[in-house]
C-alpha positions in Angstrom: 26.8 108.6 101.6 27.7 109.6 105.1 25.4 111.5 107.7 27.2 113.2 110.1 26.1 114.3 113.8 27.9 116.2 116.5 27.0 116.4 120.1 28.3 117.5 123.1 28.8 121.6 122.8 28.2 123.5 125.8 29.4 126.3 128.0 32.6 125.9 130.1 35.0 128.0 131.8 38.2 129.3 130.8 40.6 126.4 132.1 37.9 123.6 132.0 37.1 120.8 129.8 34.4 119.4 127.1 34.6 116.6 125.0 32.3 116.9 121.7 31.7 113.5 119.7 30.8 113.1 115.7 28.1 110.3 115.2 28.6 108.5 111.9 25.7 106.7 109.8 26.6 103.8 107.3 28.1 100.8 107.1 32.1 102.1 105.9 33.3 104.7 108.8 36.5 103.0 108.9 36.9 104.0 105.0 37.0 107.7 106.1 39.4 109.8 107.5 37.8 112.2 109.8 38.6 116.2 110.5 37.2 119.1 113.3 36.8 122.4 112.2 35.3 125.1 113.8 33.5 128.8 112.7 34.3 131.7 115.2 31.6 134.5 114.4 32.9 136.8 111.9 35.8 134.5 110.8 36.3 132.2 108.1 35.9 128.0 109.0 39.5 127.1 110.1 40.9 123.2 110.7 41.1 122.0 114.2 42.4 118.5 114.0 42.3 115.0 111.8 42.6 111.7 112.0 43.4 108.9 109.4 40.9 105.9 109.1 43.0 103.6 111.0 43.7 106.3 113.8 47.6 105.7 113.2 47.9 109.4 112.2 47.1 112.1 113.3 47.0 116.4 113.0 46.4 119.4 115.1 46.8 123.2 114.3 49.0 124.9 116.0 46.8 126.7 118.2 45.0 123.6 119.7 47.9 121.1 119.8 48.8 119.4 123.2 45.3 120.8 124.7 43.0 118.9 122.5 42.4 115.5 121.5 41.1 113.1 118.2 40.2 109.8 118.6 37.7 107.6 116.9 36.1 104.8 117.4 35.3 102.3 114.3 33.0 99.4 115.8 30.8 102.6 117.0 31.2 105.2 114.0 32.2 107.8 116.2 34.9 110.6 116.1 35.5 113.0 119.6 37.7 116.3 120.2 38.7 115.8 124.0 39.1 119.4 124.4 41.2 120.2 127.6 42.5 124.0 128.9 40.0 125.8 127.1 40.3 129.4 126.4 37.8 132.3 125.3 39.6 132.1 121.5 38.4 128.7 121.4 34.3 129.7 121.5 33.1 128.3 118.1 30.8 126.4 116.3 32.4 123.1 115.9 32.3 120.8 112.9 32.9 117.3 112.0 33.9 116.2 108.2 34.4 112.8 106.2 37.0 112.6 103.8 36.5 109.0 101.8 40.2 107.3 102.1 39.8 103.5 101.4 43.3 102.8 100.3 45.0 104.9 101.9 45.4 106.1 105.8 46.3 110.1 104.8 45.2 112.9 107.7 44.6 116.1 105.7 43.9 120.0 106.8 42.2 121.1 103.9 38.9 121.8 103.8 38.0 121.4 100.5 39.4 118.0 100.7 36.7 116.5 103.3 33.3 115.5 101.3 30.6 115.5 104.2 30.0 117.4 106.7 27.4 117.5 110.0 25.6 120.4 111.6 28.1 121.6 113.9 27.6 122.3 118.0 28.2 125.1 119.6 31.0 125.5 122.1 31.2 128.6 124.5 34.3 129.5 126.5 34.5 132.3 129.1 36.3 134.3 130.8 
């Protein structure tokens, strides 16, 4: 089983910059592929970005991609969104998931696909 926590939320400016991070518990992070999502008030909990177990691939939704950033961290069981350019549309709660891949290295947007799941962080963009 996997514990997932997320730090880092906050409030920013349009145009500024946060970077949230995904703290893993257990002893097989690198078995998991890991995915953002986020939860806009009102709206339904929509895929931000992924990344395989090995970091060799990657995913962003459209409305994030070349602004934000996945990378991960094995030796420290840690996923982060680098989240650059922010805009208002991007104010959220924002979720980190485990999807258990060990024999493959997959990156997938579906949510029903991803097993675990942490408490989410709050991000607040304005204008």
């Amino acid at each position: 089983q996997v514990q997932l926590v997320e730090s880092g939320g906050g409030l920013v400016q349009a145009g500024g910059s946060l970077r949230v991070s995904c703290a893993a518990s257990g002893r097989t992070f690198s078995s998991y592929a890991m995915g953002w999502f986020r939860q806009a008030p009102g709206k339904e909990r929509e895929f931000v970005a992924a990344i395989s177990r090995s970091a060799g691939n990657v995913f962003y939704a459209d409305s994030v991609k070349g602004r934000f950033t996945i990378s991960r961290d094995n030796a420290a069981n840690t996923a982060n969104l680098q989240m650059n350019s922010l805009k208002p549309e991007d104010t959220a709660v924002y979720y980190c998931a485990a999807r258990r891949t060990p024999f493959d290295d997959s990156v997938t947007l579906a949510r029903r696909e991803y097993t675990y799941w942490g408490q989410g962080t709050q991000v607040t963009v304005s204008s």
